[in-house]
MIFI-51444 format. One record per residue (C-alpha): residue number from 1; residue in one letter; x, y, z. Coordinates in steps of 0.02 Angstrom, whole numbers, plus 50000, padded with zeros to 5 digits. Example, Ala and Ser with C-alpha at 12.3 -4.5 7.8 and 13.67 -1.06 7.14 Angstrom:
<atoms>
{pos = 1&code = A&x = 50615&y = 49775&z = 50390} .
{pos = 2&code = S&x = 50684&y = 49947&z = 50357} .
</atoms>
This chain:
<atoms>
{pos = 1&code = X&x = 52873&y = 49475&z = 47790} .
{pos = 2&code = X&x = 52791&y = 49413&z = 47960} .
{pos = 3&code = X&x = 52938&y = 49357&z = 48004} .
{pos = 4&code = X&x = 53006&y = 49509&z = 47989} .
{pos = 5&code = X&x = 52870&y = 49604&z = 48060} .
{pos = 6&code = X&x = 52883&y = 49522&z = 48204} .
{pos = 7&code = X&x = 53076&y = 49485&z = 48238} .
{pos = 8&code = X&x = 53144&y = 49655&z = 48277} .
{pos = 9&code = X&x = 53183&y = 49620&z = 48461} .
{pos = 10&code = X&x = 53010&y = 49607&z = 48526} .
{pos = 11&code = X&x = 53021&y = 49615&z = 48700} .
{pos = 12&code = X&x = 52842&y = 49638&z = 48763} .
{pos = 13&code = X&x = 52750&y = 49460&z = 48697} .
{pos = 14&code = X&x = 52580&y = 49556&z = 48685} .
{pos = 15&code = X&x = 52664&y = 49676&z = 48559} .
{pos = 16&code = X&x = 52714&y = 49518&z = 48475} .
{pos = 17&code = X&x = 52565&y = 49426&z = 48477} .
{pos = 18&code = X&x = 52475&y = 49590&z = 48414} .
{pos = 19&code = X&x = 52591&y = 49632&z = 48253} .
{pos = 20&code = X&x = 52604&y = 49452&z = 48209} .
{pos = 21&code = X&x = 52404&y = 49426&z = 48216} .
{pos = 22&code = X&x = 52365&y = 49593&z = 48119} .
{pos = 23&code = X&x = 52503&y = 49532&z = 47997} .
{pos = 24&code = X&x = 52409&y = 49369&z = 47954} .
{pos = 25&code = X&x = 52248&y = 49429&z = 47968} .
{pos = 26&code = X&x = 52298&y = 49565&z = 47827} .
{pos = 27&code = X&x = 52370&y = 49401&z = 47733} .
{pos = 28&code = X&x = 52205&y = 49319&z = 47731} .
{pos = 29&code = X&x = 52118&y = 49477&z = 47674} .
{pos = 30&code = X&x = 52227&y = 49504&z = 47526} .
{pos = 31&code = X&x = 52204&y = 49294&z = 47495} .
{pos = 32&code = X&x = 52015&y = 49319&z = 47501} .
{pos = 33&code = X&x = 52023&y = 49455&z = 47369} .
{pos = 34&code = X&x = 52141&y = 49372&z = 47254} .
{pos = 35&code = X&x = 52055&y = 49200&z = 47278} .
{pos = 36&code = X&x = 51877&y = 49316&z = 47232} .
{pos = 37&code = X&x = 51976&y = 49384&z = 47090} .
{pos = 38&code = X&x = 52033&y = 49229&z = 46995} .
{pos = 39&code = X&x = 51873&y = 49143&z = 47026} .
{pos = 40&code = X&x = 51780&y = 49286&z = 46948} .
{pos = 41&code = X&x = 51890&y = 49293&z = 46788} .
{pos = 42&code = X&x = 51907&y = 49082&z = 46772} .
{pos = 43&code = X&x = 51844&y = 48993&z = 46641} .
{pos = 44&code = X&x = 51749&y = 48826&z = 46662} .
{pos = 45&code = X&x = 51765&y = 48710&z = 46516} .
{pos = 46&code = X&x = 51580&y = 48721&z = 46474} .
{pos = 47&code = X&x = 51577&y = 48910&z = 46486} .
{pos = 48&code = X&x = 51735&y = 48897&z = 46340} .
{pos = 49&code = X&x = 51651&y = 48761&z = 46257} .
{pos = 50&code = X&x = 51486&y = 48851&z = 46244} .
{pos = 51&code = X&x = 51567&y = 49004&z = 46195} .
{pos = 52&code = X&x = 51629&y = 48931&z = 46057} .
{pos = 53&code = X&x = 51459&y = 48865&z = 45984} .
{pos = 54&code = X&x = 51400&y = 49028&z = 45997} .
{pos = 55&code = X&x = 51526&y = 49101&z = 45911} .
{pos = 56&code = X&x = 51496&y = 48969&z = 45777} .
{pos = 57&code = X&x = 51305&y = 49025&z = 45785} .
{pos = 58&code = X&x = 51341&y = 49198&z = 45760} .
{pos = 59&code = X&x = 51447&y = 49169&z = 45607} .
{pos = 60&code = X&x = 51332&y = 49045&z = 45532} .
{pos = 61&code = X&x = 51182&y = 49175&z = 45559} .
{pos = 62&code = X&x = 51280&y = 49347&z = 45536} .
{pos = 63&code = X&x = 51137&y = 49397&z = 45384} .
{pos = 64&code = X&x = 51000&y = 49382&z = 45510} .
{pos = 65&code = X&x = 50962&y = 49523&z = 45651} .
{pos = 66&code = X&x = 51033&y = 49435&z = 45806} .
{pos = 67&code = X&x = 50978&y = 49479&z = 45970} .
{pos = 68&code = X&x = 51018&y = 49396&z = 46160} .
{pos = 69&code = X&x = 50847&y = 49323&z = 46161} .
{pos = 70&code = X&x = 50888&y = 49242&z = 45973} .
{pos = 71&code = X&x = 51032&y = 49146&z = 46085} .
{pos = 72&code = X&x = 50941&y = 49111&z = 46229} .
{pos = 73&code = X&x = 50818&y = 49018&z = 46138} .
{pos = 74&code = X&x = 50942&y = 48921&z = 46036} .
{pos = 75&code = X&x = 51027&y = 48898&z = 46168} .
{pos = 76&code = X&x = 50900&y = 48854&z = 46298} .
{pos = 77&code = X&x = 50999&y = 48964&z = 46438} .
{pos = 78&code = X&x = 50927&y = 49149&z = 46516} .
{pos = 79&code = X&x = 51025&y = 49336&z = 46459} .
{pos = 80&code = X&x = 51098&y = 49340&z = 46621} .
{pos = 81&code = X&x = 51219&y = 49174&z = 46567} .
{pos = 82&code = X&x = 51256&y = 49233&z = 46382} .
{pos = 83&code = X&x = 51304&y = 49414&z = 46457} .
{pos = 84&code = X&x = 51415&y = 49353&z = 46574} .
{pos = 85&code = X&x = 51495&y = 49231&z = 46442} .
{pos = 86&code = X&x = 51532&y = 49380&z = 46313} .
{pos = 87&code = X&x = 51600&y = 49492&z = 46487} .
{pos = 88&code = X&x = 51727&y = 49326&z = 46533} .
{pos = 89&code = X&x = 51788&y = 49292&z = 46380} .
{pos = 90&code = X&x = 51778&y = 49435&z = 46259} .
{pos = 91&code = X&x = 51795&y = 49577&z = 46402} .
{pos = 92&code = X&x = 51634&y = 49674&z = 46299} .
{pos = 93&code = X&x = 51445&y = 49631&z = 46289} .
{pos = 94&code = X&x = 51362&y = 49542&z = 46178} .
{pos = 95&code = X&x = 51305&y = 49711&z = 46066} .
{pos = 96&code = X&x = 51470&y = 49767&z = 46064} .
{pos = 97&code = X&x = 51549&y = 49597&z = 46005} .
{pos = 98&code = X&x = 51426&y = 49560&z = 45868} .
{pos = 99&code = X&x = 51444&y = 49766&z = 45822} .
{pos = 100&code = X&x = 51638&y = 49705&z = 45814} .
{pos = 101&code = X&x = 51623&y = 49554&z = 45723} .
{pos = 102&code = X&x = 51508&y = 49624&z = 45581} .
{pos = 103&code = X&x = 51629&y = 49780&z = 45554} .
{pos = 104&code = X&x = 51766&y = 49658&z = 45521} .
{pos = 105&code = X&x = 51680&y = 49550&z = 45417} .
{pos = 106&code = X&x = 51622&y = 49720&z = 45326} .
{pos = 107&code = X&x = 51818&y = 49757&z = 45307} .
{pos = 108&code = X&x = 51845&y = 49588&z = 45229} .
{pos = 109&code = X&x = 51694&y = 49589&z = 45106} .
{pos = 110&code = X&x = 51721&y = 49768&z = 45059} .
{pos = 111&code = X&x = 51908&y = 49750&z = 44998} .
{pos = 112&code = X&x = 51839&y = 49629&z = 44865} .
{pos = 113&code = X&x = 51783&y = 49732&z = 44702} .
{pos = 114&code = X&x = 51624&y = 49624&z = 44672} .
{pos = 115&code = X&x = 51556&y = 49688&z = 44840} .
{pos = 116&code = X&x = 51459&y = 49853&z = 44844} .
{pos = 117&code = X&x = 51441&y = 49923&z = 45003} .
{pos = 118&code = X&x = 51248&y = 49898&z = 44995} .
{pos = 119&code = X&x = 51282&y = 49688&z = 44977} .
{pos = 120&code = X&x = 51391&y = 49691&z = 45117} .
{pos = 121&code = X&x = 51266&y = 49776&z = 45245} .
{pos = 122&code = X&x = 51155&y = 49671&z = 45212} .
{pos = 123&code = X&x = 51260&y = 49503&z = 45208} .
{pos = 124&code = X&x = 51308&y = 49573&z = 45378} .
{pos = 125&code = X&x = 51162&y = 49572&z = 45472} .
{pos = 126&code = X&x = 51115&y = 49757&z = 45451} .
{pos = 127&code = X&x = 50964&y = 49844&z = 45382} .
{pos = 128&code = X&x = 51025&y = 50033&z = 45380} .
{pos = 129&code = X&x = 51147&y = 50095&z = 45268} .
{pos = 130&code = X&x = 51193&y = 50260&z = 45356} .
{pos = 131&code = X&x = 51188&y = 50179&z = 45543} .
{pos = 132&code = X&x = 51334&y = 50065&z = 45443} .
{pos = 133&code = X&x = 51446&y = 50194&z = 45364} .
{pos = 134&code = X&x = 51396&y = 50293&z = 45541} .
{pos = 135&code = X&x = 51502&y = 50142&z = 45655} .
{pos = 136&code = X&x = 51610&y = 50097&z = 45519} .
{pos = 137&code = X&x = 51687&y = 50272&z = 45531} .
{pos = 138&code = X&x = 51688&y = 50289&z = 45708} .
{pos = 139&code = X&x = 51793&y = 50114&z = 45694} .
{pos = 140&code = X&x = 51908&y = 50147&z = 45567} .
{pos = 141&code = X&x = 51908&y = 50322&z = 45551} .
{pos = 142&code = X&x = 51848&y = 50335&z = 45375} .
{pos = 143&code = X&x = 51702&y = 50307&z = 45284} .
{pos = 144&code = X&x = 51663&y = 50131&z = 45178} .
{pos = 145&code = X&x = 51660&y = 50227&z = 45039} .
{pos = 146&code = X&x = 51837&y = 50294&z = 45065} .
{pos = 147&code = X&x = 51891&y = 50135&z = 45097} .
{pos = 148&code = X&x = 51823&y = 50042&z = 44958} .
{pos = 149&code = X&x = 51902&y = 50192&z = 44848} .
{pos = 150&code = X&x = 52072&y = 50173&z = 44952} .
{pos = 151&code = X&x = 52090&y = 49984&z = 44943} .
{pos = 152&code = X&x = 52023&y = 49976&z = 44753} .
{pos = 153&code = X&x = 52169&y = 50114&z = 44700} .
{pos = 154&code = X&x = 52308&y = 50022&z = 44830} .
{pos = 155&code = X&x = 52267&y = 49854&z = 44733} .
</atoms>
């Protein structure tokens, strides 16, 4: 594309000199920002690795209220580090993923019969009933009750 740019029968060498320099120095810029870009979304090994573990955490402790500051202290790292670990590699925050993760859980424990919707808000790390079947039906677009009733008479 320089090349280009700058072979059209240039006959005045400042001309030259000026659309070939603006064409590289618009080359670097767009380098910088993809260079910036892929750093910002990469992955280290560790950041995957400890990821993982707390995903493992999280599933191990699902019953219990977790909070950031729960992880930071089992993890021995600030909010600022598990924040940006949830943002790389699940593209949500922390809230958001755990609010994820317990409503599909909830999906799985409700479509077995010896589950009441009561057991499974609590084996999922809530307290509230209504704040449940609130986010479960903003989710899936129907309440637990309705889908207990539908997956019970589709079975």
């Amino acid at each position: 594309l320089i090349r280009e740019l700058t072979d059209k029968g240039e006959t005045d060498l400042s001309n030259f000199f000026l659309k070939e320099g603006q064409s590289y120095s618009l080359l670097s810029h767009q380098w910088n920002n993809l260079s910036n870009l892929q750093e910002n979304n990469s992955i280290t090994k560790h950041d995957h690795l400890m990821f993982l573990e707390i995903e493992n955490y999280i599933k191990e402790n699902i019953a219990q209220s977790l909070t950031v500051k729960d992880l930071c202290k089992a993890f021995f790292v600030n909010d600022k580090v598990i924040q940006k670990l949830f943002k790389k590699h699940s593209k949500t925050t922390f809230l958001n993923y755990l609010k994820n993760y317990r409503l599909k859980l909830a999906v799985e424990l409700l479509s077995d019969p010896s589950n009441n919707i009561s057991q499974v808000v609590y084996k999922i790390g809530l307290k509230n009933r209504s704040y449940f079947a609130r986010i479960f039906k903003e989710k899936y677009g129907e309440s637990p009750k309705n889908f207990v009733n539908r997956t019970i008479k589709d079975s």
